[in-house]
Each structure stands twice: as structure tokens, then as C-alpha cells.
C-alpha positions in Angstrom: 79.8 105.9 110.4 77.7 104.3 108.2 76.3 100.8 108.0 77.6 97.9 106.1 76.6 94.5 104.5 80.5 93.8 103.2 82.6 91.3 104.9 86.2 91.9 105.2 87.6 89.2 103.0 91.5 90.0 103.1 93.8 90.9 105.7 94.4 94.2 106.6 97.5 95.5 104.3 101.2 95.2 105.6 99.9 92.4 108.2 102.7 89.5 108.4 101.5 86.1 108.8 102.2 84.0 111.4 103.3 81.8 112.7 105.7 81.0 109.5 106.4 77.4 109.7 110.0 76.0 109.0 111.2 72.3 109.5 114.3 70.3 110.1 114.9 68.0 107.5 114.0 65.2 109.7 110.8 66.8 109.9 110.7 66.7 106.2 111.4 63.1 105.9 107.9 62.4 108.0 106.0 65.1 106.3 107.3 63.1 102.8 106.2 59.5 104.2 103.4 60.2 105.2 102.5 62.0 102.4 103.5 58.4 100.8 101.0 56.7 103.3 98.4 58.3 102.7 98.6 58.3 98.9 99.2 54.2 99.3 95.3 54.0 100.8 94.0 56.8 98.6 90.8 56.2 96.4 91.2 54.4 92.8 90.8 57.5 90.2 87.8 56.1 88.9 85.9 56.7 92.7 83.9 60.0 91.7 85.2 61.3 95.4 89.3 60.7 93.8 89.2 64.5 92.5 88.1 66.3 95.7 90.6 63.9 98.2 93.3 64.4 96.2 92.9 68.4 96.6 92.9 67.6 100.0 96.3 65.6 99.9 97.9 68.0 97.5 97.3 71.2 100.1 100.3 72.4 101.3 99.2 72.1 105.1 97.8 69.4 105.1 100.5 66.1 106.1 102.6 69.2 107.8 99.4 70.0 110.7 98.9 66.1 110.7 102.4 65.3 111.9 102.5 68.6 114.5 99.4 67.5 115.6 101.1 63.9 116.3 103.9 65.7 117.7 105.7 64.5 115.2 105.2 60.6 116.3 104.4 58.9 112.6 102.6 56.3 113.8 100.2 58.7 115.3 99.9 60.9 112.4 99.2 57.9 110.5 96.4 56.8 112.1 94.8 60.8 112.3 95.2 60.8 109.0 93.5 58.0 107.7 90.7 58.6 110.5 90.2 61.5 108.5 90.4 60.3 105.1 87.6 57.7 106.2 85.5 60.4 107.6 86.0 62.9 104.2 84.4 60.0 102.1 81.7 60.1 103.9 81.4 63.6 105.1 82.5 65.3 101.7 83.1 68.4 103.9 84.3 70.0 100.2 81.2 69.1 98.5 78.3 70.4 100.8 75.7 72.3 98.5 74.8 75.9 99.5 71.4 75.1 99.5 71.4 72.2 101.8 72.8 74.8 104.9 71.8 78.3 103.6 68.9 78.0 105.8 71.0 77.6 108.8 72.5 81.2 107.8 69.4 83.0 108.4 69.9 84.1 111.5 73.7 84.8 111.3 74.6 82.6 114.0 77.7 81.9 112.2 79.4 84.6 110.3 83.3 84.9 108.3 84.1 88.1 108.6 87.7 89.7 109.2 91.6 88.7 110.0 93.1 89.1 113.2 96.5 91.0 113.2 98.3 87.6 112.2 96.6 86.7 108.4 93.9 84.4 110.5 90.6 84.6 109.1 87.4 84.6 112.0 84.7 82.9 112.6 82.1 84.8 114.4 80.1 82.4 116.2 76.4 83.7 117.9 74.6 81.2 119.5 72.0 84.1 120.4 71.0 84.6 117.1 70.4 80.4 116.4 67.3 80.0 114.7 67.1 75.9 114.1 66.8 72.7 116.1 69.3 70.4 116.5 70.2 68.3 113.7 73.1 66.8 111.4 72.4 70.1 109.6 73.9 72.2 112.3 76.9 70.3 111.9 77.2 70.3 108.0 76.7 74.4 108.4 79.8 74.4 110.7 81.8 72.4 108.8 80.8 74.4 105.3 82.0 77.5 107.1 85.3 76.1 108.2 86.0 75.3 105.0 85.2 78.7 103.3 87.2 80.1 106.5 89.7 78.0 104.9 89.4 79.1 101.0 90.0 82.8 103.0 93.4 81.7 104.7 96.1 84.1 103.2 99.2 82.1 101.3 101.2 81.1 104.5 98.4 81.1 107.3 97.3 77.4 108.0 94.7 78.2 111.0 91.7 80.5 111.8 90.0 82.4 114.4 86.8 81.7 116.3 85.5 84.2 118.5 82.2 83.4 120.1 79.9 86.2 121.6 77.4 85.3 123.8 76.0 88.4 123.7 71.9 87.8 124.0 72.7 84.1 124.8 70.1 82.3 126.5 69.8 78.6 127.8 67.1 78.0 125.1 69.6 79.2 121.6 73.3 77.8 123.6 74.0 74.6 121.8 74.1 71.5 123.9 77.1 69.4 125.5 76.2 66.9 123.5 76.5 69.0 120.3 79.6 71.0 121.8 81.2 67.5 122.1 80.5 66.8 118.7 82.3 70.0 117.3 84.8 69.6 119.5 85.4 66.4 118.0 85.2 67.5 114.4 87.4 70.4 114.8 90.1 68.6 117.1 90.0 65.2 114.9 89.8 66.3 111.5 90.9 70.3 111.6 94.3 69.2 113.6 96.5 72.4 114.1 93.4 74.8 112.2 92.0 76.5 115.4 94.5 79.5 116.3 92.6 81.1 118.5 89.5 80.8 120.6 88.1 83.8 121.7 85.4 83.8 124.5 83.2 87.1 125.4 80.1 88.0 127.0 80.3 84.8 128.9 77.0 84.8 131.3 77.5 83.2 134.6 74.6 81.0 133.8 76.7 79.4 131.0 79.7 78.8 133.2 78.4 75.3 133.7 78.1 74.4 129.9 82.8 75.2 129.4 82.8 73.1 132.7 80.5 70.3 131.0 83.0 70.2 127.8 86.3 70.5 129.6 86.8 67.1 129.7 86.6 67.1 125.8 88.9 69.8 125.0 92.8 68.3 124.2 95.5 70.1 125.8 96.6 72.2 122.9 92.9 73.2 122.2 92.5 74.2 126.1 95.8 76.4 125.3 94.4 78.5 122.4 91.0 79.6 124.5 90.6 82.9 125.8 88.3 84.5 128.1 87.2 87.8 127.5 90.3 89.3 126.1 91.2 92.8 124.7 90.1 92.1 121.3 91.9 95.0 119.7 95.4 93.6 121.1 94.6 90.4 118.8 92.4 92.1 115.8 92.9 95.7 113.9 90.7 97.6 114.9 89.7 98.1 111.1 89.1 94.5 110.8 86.9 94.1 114.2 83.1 94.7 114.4 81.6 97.3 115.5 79.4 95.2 117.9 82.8 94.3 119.6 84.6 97.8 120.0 85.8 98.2 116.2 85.6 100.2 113.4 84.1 97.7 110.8 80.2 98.6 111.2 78.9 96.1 109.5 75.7 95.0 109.8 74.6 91.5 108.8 72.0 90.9 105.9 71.4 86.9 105.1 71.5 87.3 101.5 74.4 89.9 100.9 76.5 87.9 103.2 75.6 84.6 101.5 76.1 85.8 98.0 79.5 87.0 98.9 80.7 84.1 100.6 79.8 82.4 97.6 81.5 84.7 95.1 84.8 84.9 97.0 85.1 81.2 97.3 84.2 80.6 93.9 81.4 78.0 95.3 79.2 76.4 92.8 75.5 75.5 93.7 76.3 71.9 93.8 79.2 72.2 96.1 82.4 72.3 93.8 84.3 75.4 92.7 82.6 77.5 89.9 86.3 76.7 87.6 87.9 73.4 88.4 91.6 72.5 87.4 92.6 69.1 87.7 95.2 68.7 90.7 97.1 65.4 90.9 97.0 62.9 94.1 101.1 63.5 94.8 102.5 66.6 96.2 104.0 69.3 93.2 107.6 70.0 93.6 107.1 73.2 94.0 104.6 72.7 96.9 107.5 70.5 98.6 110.0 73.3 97.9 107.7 75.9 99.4 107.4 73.2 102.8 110.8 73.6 103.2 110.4 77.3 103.4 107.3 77.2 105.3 105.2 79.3 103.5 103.0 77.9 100.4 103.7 79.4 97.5 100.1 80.4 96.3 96.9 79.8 97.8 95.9 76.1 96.7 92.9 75.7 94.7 90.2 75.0 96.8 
């Protein structure tokens, strides 16, 4: 079988996206006002961030994981919401230039590559390979990959897959609690209803301490999607899995080839914005309403 530097950056064919989301029209109603809510403390259009939040707004998932992730209590959603809005300002998770991370790619510590059997992209996460100290940095690399692991998400599929192999793992290259907590909170706080699965394997024993350390930090429904050292081919093709990890997808990592293409697919520019913009509005098209009400979007959004 011979070696590859492609990632797998589309489902394998015939897969059928889940879950498929439908809603009562009650549900509706709270997707629609707080759609409304949000829009009432949006940024004036003459902020230069106006463009890049109203993307945000306009994406089909977005109010729908909000209020799941409330469990459907508005007030709740309303304050998640704005909690993130206030962090995108700052964060401008969608405007991260290439350049400011790309060194944190070196090693391939975190790598997009493949769909499990259910349309979700993966996140291939190998703390053996990290090759920086910690710093803010770190964090702006994660968050640049969950939102190209987000550009990759199929019409329909509104979470993603990360599967963590501690393969060649080592007390030195694991990332801290302190860190862990501060994924943790990024991902649970301001990716509500994105993880779909968490996938655990090559554990050490000598690293049981550090899931025991962030346990407390883990909500419910996160704690739910993690699993230990499952049969990866019951959740992943087997043409879509690594090699490394029992599949047939030999690929073998190369910093540049992978960068390059990440960039390419996702239509990333160099300062952070897509390659070809078109103008979205702040309020939710009909037809992105129409395709909430059947659950699945009707395109994928422009990212």
C-alpha cells in the first residue's frame, strides 16, 4: 500500500448524515427569538468585525445548537449566546491568519483528516508529536482547526470528531490541566452541541491521573460523548481511518502538503478571510429558515 500526503476531505460516498435534526414548531419559535436577540445586540455595520459575526449568525446551526445546548430554556440560550458573541469580538476565531499558527503544525500534533460513518469530520489530536511551549498560541491553533473542521462539515452535519491518540505520549509533550481546562472551556462554551464524539486510545496508565484532574470540568453531555479505547472501525470506514489506527488510509503526514491543502479546501486567505467573499446579511435567509424546519441546511454556508 503505498504512502500518502492527501487528507480525506469528504465523506465516504453513500454515508447518511446524522443525526438529522427536526423541531416542533415550538422549538421553532425559540430558534426564531433568539435569532431576534441576538441580532438586537449585534455590532453596528460600520464595526469592521459586522461582516464576519453576521456569517456566524446567518449559519444554519448556529441559534438551533445554542438552544439544544440550553435544553431549550431561552433564557439560558440567551445568555450562551451573547457569552459568545462577546468572546468572537475579541477572539475573531474566523479571522486567525495562517501564518500566526502554521508553526504550531509542524509537528502534526493536530491533524483534519477523514469522516466517521455519520458525515463528522475528525480531528486527530497527538499530544506525542507537540513540538511548542505553552502559550495563547496553542489555543488560537485549536481553535483555527475547529473552524476548518467546521468549513469540512457535510450540508446537514452540525458536529465533528476528535479522536486523540496517545500513542508516544509522555508526561513532558501531554498538555497540562490547566490548558485542558481551558479547551474544555472553549469547546463546551463557545462550540455548544459541535463535539460528537470523543474518542480516547492508547491511554497510558501514567496519564490516568490527568482525565481524573479534568473530570470535574467536563459537562454532562460532554462526559456522555467520550470513549475509551473503542473499535474504531464500528464508528469510522475503514477507508476513511488511518493506517496508524487499523485502517486503510496510509497516509503519512508532511507539514507543508497538509497545510497547503487545508488551506485550498477551505478557501483560506493569508490574512484569515476566505480567498472569495460574498456578502451575507445579519438576519437569517428564508430559505435557511425553511431548511431549519427540515433539519437539514440546504447548502453548506459560506464560511
Amino acid at each position: 500500500m503505498a504512502k500518502t500526503h492527501k487528507i480525506i476531505a469528504q465523506p465516504a460516498p453513500g454515508t447518511r448524515i446524522a443525526p438529522v435534526r427536526n423541531y416542533t414548531d415550538e422549538q421553532m419559535q425559540k430558534i426564531h427569538d433568539l435569532g431576534e436577540y441576538a441580532r438586537s445586540i449585534a455590532l453596528p455595520q460600520t464595526d469592521p468585525y459586522y461582516e464576519w459575526e453576521s456569517r456566524w449568525l446567518d449559519k444554519p446551526d448556529t441559534l438551533p445548537r445554542y438552544m439544544r445546548a440550553a435544553k431549550w430554556d431561552f433564557e439560558d440560550a440567551k445568555k450562551r449566546i451573547k457569552a459568545t458573541m462577546e468572546w468572537r469580538r475579541e477572539f475573531k476565531p474566523d479571522l486567525i491568519p495562517p501564518d500566526e499558527v502554521k508553526i504550531e503544525d509542524e509537528g502534526g500534533k493536530i491533524i483534519i483528516n477523514g469522516f466517521d460513518k455519520d458525515g463528522r469530520p475528525i480531528i486527530h489530536m497527538n499530544p506525542g508529536r507537540q513540538n511548542t511551549e505553552t502559550s495563547p498560541r496553542q489555543l488560537r491553533h485549536l481553535v483555527w482547526c475547529l473552524e476548518r473542521a467546521k468549513d469540512l462539515m457535510p450540508p446537514g452535519q452540525e458536529s465533528l470528531v476528535i479522536l486523540i491518540d496517545y500513542k508516544t505520549t509522555t508526561l513532558r509533550t501531554n498538555p497540562s490541566i490547566s490548558t485542558a481546562r481551558k479547551v474544555l472551556h472553549i469547546l463546551q462554551q463557545h462550540y455548544p452541541e459541535t463535539l460528537g464524539r470523543g474518542l480516547v486510545v492508547n491511554l497510558p496508565m501514567l496519564l490516568n491521573f490527568f482525565y481524573k484532574g479534568i473530570s470535574p470540568f467536563l459537562d454532562p453531555v460532554t462526559r456522555d460523548k467520550i470513549r475509551f479505547n473503542p473499535d474504531l472501525l464500528d464508528l469510522i470506514p475503514k477507508e476513511q481511518l488511518v493506517s496508524d489506527l487499523g485502517g486503510d488510509h496510509d497516509f503519512e503526514f508532511h507539514h507543508e502538503s497538509y497545510w497547503q491543502q487545508v488551506l485550498e479546501i477551505c478557501n483560506i486567505a493569508p490574512d484569515g478571510t476566505r480567498a472569495q467573499v460574498q456578502t451575507t446579511t445579519v438576519s437569517m435567509s428564508k430559505v435557511s429558515q425553511e431548511s431549519l424546519l427540515e433539519g437539514i441546511p440546504e447548502s453548506r454556508p459560506t464560511r
